[in-house]
C-alpha positions as CSV (number, residue, x, y, z in Angstrom):
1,X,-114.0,49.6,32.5
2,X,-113.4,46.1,31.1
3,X,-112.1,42.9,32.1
4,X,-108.5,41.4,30.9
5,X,-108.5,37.5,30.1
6,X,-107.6,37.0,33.9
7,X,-111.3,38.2,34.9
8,X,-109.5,41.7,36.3
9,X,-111.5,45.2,35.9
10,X,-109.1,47.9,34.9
11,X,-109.2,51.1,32.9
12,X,-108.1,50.2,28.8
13,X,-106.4,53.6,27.4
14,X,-107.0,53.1,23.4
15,X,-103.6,53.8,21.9
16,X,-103.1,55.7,18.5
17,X,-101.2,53.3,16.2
18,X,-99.8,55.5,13.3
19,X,-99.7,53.6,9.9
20,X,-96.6,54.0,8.3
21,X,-96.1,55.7,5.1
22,X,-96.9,52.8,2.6
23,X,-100.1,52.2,4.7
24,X,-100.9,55.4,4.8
25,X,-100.0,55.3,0.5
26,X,-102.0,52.4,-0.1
27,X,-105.0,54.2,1.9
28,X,-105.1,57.2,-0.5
29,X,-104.4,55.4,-3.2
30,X,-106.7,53.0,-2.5
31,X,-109.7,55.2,-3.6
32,X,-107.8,57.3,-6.1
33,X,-108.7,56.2,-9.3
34,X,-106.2,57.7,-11.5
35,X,-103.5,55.4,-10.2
36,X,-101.5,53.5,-12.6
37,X,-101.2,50.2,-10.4
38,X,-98.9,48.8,-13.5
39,X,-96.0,51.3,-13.0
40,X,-96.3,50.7,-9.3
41,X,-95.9,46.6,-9.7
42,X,-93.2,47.3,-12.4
43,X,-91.6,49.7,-9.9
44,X,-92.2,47.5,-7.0
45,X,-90.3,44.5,-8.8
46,X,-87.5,46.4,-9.9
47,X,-87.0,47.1,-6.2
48,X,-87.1,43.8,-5.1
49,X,-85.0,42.3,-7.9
50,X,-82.4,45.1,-6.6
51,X,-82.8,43.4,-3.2
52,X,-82.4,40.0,-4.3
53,X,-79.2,40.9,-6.1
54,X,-77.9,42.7,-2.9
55,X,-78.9,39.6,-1.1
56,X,-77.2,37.1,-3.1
57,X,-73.7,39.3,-3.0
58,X,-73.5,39.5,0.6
59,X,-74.5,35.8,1.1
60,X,-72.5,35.0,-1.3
61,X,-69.1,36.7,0.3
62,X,-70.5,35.4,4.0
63,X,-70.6,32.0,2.8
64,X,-66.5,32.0,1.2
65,X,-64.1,31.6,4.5
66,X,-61.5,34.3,4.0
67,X,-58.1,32.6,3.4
68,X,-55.6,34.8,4.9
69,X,-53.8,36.6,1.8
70,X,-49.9,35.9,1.9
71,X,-49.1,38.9,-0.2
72,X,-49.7,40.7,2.6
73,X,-46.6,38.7,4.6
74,X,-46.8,37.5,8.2
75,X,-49.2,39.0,11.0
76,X,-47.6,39.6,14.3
77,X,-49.0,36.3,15.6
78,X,-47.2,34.0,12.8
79,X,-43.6,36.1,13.3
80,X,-44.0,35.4,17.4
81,X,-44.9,31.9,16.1
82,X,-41.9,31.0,13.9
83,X,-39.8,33.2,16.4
84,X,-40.4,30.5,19.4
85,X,-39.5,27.8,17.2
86,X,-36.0,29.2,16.6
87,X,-36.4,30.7,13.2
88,X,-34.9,34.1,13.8
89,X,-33.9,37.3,11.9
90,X,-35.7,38.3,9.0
91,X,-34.4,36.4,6.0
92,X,-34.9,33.2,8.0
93,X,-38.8,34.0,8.3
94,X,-38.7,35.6,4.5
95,X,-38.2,32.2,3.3
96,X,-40.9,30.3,5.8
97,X,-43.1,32.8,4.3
98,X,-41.7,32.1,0.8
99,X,-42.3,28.0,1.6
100,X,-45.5,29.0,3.0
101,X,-46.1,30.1,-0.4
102,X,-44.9,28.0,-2.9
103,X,-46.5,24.9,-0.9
104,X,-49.7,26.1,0.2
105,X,-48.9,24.3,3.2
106,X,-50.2,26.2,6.7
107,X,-46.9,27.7,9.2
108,X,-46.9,24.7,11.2
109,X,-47.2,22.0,8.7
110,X,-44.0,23.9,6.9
111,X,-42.1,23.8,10.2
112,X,-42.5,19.9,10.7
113,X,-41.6,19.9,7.2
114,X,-38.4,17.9,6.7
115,X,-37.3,19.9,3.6
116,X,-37.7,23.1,5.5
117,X,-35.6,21.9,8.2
118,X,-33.0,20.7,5.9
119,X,-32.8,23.7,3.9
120,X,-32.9,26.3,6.6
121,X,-30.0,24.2,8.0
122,X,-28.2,24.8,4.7
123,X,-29.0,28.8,5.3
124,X,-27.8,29.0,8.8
125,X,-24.3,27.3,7.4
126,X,-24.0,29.1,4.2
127,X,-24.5,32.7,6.8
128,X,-22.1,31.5,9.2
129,X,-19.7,30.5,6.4
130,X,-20.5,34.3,4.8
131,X,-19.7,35.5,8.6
132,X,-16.4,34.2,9.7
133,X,-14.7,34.9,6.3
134,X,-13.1,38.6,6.2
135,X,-14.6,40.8,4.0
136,X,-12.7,43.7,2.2
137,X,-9.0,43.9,0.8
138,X,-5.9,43.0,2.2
139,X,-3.1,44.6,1.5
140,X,0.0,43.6,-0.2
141,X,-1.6,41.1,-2.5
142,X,-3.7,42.2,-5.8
143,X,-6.2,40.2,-7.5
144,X,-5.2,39.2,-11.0
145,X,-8.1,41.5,-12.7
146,X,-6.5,44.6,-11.4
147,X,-4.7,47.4,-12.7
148,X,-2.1,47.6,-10.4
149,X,-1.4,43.6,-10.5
150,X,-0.4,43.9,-14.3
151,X,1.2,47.6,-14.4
152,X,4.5,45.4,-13.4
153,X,4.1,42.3,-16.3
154,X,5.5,42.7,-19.6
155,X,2.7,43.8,-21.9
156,X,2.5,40.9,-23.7
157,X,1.5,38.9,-21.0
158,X,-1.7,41.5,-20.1
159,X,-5.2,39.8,-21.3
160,X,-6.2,41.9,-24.0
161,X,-9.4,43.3,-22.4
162,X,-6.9,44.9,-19.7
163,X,-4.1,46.3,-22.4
164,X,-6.0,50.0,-22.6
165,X,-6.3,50.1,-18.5
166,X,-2.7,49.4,-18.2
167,X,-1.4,51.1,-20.7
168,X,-3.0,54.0,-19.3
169,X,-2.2,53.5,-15.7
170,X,1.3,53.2,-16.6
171,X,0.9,56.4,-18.6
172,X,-0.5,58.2,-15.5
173,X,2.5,56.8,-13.6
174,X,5.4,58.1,-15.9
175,X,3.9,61.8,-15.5
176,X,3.7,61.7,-12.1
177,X,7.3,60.6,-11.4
178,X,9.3,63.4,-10.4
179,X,12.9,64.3,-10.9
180,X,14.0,63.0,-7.5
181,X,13.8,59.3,-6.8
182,X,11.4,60.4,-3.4
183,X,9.1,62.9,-5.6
């Protein structure tokens, strides 16, 4: 029996404490005298140099704060963002993105941005304008650069990069008449 540092009597068990394997190396090797304690430091240092380099990379990229990439585009969070400040469908936030960009300014410092405003006013008018006008062909008129407007002008009046296309058309048309005015 012995007594702790509070004057208590109590059974000490002796533990085992295992020496780990470069203890247990440096024990061996210790009285071995064919050891070549050169090649061990020059190994050692290699080792640790390869640790210092390690070291220095990951510290290195720790130390940089990552700058979201915008090649990547807009995270969810940005789209909800420019979405509840009434920039809507996606050529609208393609070209708060593009802004983003070109200015290196952050999403809310483009949005206060007069020029932004001013030109994504100019967007919204330019789609509206696109909108309301009718899109395809009406019929009864022709465009001047078709066929079919200058099969009926006198061939002398045709531009000169039309004459084969006309003359051709009108060709086509003569073998397709029938006998019969209806045919």
């Amino acid at each position: 029996m012995s007594t702790n540092e509070f004057g208590e009597e109590g059974i000490v068990e002796e533990s085992v404490v295992e020496s780990t394997p470069e203890q247990q190396d440096f024990e061996t090797t210790s009285t071995d005298p064919t050891v070549d304690w050169k090649a061990k430091a020059e190994a050692e240092e290699g080792r640790r140099r390869r640790l210092e380099t390690k070291l220095a990379k990951l510290s290195s990229k720790e130390d940089k704060p990552s700058k979201p990439s915008t090649s990547d585009g807009l995270d969810y969070g940005q789209k909800a963002f420019l979405i509840a400040n009434g920039i809507k469908g996606e050529a609208e936030i393609k070209f708060a993105e593009e802004v983003m960009r070109e200015t290196g300014k952050t999403l809310e410092q483009v949005l206060g941005s007069k020029f932004f405003q001013a030109e994504l006013e100019e967007r919204r008018e330019l789609a509206k304008t696109a909108e309301a006008t009718p899109s395809g062909k009406r019929s009864g008129s022709s465009t001047i650069d078709s066929v079919e407007y200058w099969l009926t002008k006198p061939i002398e009046d045709v531009p000169k990069e039309m004459r084969t296309q006309v003359v051709n058309a009108r060709l086509k048309q003569e073998q397709t008449k029938g006998v019969f005015y209806n045919s």
